[in-house]
Structure formats: structure tokens, C-alpha cells
MOPAC internal coordinates of N, CA, C and O (Angstrom, degrees):
PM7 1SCF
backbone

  N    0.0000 0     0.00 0     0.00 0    0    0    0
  C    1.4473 1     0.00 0     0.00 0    1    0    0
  C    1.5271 1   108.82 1     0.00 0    2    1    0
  O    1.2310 1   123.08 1   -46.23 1    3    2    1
  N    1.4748 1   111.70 1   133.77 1    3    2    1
  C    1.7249 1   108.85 1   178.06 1    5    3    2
  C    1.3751 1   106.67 1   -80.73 1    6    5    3
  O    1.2310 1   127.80 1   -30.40 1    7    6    5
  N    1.0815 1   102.58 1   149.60 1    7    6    5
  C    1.6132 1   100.65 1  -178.18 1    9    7    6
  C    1.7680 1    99.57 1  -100.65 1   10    9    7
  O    1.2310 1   129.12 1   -67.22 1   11   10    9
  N    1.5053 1   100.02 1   112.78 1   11   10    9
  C    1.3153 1   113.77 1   167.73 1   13   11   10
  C    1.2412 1   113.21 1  -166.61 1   14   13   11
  O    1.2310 1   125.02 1   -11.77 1   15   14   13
  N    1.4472 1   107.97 1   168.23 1   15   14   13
  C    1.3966 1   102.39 1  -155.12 1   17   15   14
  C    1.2869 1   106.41 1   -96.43 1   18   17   15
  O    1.2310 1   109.37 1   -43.14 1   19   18   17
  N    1.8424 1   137.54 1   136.86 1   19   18   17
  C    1.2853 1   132.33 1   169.03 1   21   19   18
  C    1.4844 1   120.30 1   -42.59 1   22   21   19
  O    1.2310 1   123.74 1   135.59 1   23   22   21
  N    1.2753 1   110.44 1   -44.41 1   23   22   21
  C    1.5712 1   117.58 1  -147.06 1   25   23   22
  C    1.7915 1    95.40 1  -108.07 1   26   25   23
  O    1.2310 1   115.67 1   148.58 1   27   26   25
  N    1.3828 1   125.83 1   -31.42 1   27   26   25
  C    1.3776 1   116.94 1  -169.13 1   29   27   26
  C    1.5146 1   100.52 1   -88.40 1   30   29   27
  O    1.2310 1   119.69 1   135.68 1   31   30   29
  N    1.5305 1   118.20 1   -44.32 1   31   30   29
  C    1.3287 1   132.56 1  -124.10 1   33   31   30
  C    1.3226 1   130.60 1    72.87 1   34   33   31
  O    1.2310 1   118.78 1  -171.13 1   35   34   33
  N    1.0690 1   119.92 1     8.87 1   35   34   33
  C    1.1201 1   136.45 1  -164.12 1   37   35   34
  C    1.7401 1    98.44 1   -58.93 1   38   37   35
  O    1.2310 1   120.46 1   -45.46 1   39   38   37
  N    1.6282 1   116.72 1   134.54 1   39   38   37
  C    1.3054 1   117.53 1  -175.79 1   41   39   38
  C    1.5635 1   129.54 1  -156.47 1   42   41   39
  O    1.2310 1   112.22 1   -45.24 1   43   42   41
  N    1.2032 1   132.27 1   134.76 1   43   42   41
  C    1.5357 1   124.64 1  -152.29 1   45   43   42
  C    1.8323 1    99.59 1   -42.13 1   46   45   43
  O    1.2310 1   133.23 1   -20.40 1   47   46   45
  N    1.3745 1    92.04 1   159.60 1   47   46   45
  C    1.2589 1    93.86 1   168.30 1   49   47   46
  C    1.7755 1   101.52 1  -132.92 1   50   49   47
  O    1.2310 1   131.93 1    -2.28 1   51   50   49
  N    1.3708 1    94.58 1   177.72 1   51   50   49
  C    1.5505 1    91.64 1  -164.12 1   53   51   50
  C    1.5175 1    99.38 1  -148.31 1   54   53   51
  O    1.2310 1   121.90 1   -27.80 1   55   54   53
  N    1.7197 1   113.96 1   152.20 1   55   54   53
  C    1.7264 1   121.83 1  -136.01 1   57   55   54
  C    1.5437 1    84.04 1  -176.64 1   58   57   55
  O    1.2310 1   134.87 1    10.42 1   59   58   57
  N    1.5516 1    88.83 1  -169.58 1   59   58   57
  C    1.8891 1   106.41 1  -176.09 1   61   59   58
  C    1.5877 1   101.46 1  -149.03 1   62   61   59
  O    1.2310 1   125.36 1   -48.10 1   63   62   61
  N    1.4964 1   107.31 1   131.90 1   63   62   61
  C    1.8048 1   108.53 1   172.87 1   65   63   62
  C    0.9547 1    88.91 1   -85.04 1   66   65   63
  O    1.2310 1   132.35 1   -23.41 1   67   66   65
  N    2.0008 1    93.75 1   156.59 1   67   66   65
  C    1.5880 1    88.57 1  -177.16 1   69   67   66
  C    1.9421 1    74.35 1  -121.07 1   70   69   67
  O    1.2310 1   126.44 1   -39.01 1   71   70   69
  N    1.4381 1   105.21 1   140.99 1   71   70   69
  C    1.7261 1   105.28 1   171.95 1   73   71   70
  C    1.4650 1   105.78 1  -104.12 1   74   73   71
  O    1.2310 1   124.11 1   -21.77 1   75   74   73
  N    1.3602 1   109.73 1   158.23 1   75   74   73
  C    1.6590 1   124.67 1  -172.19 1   77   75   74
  C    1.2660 1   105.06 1   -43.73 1   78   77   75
  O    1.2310 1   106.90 1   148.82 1   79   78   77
  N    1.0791 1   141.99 1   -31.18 1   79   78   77
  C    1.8064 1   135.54 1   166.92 1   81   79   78
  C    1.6127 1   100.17 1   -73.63 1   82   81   79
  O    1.2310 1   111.53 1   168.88 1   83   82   81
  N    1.2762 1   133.56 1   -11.12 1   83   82   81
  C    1.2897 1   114.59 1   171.43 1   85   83   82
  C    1.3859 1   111.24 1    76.24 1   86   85   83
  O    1.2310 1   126.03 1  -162.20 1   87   86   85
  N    1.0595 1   106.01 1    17.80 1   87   86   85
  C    1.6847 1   119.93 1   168.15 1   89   87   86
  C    1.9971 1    96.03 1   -88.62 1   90   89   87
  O    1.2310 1   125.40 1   -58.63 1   91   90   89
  N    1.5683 1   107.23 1   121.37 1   91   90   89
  C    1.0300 1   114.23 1   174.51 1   93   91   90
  C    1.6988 1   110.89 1   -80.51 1   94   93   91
  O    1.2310 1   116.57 1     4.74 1   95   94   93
  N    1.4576 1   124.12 1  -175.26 1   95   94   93
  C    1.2497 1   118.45 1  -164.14 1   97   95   94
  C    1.4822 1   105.13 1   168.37 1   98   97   95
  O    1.2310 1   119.43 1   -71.86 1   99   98   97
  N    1.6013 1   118.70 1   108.14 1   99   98   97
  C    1.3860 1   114.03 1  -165.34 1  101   99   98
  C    1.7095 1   122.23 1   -73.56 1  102  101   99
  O    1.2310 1   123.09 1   -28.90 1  103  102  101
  N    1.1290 1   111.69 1   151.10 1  103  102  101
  C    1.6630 1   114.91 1  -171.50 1  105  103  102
  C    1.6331 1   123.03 1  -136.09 1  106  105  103
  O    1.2310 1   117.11 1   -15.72 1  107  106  105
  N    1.1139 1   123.11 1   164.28 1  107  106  105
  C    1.0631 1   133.90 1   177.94 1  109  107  106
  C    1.5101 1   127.38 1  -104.54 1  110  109  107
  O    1.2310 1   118.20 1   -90.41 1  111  110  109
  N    1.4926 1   121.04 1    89.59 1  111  110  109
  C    1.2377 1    99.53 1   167.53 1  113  111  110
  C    1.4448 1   134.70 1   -89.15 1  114  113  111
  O    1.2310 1   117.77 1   -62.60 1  115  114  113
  N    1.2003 1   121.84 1   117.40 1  115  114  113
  C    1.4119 1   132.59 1   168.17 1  117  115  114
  C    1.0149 1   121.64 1   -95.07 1  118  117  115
  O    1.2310 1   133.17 1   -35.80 1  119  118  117
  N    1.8348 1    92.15 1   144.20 1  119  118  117
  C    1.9501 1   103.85 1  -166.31 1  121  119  118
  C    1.8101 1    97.13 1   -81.03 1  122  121  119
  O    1.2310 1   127.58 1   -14.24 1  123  122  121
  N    1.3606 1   103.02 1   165.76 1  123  122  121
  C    1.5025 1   104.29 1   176.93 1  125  123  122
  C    1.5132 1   110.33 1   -89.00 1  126  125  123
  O    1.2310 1   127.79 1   -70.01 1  127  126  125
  N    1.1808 1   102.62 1   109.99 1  127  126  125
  C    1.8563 1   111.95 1  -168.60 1  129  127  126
  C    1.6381 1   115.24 1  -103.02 1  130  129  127
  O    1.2310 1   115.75 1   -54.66 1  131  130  129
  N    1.2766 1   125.67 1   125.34 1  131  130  129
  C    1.3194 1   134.79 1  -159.09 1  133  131  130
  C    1.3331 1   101.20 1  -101.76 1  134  133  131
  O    1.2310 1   112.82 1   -20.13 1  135  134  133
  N    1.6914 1   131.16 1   159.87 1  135  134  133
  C    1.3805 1   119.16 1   143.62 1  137  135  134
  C    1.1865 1   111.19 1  -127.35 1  138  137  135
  O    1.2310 1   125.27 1   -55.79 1  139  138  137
  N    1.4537 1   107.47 1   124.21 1  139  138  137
  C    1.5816 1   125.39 1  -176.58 1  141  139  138
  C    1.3685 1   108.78 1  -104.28 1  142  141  139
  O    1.2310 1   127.47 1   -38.55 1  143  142  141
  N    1.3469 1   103.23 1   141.45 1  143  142  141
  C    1.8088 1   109.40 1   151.00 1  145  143  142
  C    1.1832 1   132.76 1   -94.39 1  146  145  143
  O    1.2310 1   109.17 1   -77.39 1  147  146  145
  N    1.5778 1   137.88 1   102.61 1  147  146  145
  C    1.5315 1   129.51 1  -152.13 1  149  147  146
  C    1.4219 1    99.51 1  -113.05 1  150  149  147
  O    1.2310 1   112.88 1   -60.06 1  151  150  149
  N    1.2834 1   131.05 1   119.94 1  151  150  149
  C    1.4365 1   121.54 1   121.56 1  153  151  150
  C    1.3670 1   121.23 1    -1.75 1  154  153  151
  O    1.2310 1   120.09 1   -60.75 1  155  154  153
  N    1.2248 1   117.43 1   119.25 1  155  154  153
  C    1.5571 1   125.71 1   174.65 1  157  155  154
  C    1.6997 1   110.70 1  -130.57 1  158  157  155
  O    1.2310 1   116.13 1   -72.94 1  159  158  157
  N    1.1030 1   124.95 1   107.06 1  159  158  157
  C    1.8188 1   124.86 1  -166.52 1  161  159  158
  C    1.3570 1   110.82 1   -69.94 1  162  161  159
  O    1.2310 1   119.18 1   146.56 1  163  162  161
  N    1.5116 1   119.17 1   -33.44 1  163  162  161
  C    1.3873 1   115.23 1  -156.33 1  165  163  162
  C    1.8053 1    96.01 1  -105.97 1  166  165  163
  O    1.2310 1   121.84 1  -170.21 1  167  166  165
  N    1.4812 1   114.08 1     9.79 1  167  166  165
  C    1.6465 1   117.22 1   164.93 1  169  167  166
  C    1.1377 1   112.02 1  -108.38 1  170  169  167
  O    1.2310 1   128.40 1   149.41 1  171  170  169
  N    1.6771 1   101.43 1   -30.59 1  171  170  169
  C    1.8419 1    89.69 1   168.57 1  173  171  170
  C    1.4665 1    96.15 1   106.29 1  174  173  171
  O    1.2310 1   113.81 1   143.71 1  175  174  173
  N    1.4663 1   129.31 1   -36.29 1  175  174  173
  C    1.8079 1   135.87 1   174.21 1  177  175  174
  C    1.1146 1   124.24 1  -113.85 1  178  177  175
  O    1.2310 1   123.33 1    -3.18 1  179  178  177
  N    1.1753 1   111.23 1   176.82 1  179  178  177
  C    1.7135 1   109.31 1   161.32 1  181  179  178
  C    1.4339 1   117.49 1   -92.36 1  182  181  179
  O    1.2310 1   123.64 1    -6.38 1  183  182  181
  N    1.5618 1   110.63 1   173.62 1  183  182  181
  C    1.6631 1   114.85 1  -160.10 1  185  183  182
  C    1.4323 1    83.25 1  -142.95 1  186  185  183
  O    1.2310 1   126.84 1   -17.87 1  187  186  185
  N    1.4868 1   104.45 1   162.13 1  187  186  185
  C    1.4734 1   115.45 1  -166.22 1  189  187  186
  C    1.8233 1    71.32 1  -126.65 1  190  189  187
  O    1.2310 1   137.61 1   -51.64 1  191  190  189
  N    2.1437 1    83.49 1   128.36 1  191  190  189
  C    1.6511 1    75.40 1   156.41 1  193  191  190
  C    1.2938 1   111.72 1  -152.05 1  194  193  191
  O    1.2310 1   111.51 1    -5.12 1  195  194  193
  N    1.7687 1   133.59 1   174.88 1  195  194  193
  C    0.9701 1   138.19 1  -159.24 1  197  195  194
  C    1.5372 1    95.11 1  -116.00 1  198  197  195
  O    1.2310 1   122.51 1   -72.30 1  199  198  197
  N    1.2765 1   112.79 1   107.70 1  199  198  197
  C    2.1846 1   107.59 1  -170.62 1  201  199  198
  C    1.5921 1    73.94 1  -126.76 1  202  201  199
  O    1.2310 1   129.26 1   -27.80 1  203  202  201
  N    1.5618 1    99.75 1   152.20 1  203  202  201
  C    1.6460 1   125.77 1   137.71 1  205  203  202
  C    1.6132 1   124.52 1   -70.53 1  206  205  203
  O    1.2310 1   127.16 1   -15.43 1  207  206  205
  N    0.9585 1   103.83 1   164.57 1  207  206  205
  C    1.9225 1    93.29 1  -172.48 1  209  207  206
  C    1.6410 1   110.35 1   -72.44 1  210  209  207
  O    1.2310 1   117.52 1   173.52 1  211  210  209
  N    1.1911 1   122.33 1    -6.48 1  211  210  209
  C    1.4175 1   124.47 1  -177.50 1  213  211  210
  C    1.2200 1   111.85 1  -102.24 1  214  213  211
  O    1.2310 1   121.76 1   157.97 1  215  214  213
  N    1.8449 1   114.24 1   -22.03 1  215  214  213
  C    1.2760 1   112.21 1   147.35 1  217  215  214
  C    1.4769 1   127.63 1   -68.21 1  218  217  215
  O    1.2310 1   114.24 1   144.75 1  219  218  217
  N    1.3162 1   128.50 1   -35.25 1  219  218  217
  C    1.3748 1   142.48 1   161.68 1  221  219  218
  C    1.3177 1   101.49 1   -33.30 1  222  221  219
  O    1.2310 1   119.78 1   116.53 1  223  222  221
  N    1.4779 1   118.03 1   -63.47 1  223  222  221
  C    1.4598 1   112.78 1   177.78 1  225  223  222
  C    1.2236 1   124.66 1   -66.17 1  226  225  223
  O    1.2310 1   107.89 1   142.03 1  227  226  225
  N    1.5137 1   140.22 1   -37.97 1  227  226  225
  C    1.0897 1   142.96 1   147.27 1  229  227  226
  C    1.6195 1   136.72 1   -16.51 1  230  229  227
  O    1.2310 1   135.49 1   151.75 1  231  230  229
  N    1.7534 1    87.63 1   -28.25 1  231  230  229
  C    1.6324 1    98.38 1  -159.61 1  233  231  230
  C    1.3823 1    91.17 1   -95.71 1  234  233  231
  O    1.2310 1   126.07 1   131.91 1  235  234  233
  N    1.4962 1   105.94 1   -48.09 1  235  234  233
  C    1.5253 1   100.81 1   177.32 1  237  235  234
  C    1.8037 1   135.19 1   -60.80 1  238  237  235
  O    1.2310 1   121.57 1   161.62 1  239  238  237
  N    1.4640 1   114.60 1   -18.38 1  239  238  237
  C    1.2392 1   139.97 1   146.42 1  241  239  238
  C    1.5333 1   110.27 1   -47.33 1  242  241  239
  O    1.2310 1   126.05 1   104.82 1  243  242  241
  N    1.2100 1   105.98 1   -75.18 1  243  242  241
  C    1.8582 1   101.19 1  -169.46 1  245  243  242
  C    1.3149 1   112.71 1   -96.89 1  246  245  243
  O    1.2310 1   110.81 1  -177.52 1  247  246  245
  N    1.5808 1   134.89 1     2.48 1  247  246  245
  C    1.3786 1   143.56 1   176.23 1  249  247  246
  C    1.3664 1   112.61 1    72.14 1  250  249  247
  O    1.2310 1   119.39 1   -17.68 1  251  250  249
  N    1.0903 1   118.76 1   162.32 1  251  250  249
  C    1.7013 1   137.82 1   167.40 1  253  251  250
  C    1.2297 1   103.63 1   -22.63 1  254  253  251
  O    1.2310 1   111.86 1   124.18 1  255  254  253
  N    1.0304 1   132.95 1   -55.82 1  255  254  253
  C    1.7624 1   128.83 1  -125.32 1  257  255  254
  C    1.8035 1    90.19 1   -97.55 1  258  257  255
  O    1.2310 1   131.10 1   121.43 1  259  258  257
  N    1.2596 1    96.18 1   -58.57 1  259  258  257
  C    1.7706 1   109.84 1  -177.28 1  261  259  258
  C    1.7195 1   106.21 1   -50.49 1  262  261  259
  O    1.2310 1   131.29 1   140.48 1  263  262  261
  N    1.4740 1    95.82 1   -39.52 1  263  262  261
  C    1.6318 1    82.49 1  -170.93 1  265  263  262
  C    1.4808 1   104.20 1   -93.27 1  266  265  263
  O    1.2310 1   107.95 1   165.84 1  267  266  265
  N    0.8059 1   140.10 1   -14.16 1  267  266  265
  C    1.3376 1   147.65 1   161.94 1  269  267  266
  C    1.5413 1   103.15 1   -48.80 1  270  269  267
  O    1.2310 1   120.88 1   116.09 1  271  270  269
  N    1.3971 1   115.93 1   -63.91 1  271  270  269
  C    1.5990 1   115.47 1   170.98 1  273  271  270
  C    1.8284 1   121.32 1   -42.00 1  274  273  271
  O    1.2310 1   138.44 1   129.12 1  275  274  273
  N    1.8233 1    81.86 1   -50.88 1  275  274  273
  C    1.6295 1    88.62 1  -178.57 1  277  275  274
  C    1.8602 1   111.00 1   -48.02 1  278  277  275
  O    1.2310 1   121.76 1   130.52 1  279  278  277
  N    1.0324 1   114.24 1   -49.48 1  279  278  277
  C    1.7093 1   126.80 1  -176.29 1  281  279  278
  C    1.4599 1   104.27 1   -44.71 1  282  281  279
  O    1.2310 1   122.96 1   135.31 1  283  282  281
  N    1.3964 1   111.93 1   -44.69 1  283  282  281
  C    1.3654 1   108.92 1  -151.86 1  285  283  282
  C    1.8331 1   105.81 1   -86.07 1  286  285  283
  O    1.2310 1   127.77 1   155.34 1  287  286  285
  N    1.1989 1   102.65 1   -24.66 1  287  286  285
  C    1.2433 1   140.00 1   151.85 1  289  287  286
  C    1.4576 1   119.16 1   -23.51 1  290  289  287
  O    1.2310 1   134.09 1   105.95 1  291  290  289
  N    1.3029 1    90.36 1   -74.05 1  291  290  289
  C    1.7259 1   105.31 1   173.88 1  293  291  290
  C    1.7418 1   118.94 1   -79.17 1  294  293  291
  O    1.2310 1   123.90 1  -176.95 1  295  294  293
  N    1.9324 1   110.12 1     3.05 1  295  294  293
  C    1.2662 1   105.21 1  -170.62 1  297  295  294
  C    1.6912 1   125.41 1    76.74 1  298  297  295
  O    1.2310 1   126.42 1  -163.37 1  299  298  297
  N    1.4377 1   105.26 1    16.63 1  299  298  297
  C    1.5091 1   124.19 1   162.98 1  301  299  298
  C    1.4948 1   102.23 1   -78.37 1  302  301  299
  O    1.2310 1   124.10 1   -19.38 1  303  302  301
  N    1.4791 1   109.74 1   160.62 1  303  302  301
  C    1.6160 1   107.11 1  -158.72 1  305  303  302
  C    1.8551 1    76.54 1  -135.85 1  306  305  303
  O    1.2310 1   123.31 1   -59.94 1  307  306  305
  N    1.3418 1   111.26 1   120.06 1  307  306  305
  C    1.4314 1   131.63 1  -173.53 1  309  307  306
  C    1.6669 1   106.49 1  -123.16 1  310  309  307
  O    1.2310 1   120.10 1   180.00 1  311  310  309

């Protein structure tokens, strides 16, 4: 599974540690990705989903239904 977020897009990003000898060394940053089960009113069930925590907050701001739209929106398959 890629780790990205349904609802933000949210998606690794990628950089270099640098360690105390200053020897660089490539890395992965990954967002912190949750899987929730939400209530959705206007589907009638719940949806299994893969959010980042800033999507987590997002969802709870604009609710199920909106972000549910937003996904489908972007061509996320809910």
C-alpha cells in the first residue's frame, strides 16, 4: 500500500540526512497516515480510509460527506 493520503494527497517526500561526518544519505519522508472507518450519511455505510493526520483534521472540519465528495473529485475510488 502507498502511503498517501486519500483526502489531502498528501505524499512521501524525499531529501538526504546529513550524519555528523557529513556524509549525505538519501531518505524518505513519510506523512503519518491513519486508517479510519467513517460514517458517511449520504452512502448510507461506512468507508475504510487511509487519511494523514492533517487530513484527519480536515475531515472533522468539513465532515464525511464534503470530503467524501472532495475524493471523488480528485478521482479517489471510495
Amino acid at each position: 500500500m502507498s502511503r498517501h493520503c486519500q483526502l489531502t494527497g498528501r505524499v512521501p517526500g524525499f531529501g538526504r540526512a546529513i550524519s555528523h561526518s557529513h556524509v549525505r544519505i538519501p531518505r524518505r519522508f513519510d506523512p503519518n497516515i491513519q486508517r479510519r472507518r467513517v460514517y458517511v450519511p449520504s452512502l448510507g455505510r461506512t468507508v475504510r480510509l487511509r487519511l494523514s493526520a492533517k487530513g484527519l483534521k480536515l475531515l472533522d472540519r468539513i465532515g464525511p460527506d464534503a470530503a467524501v465528495a472532495r475524493m471523488r473529485a480528485r478521482g479517489e475510488k471510495v
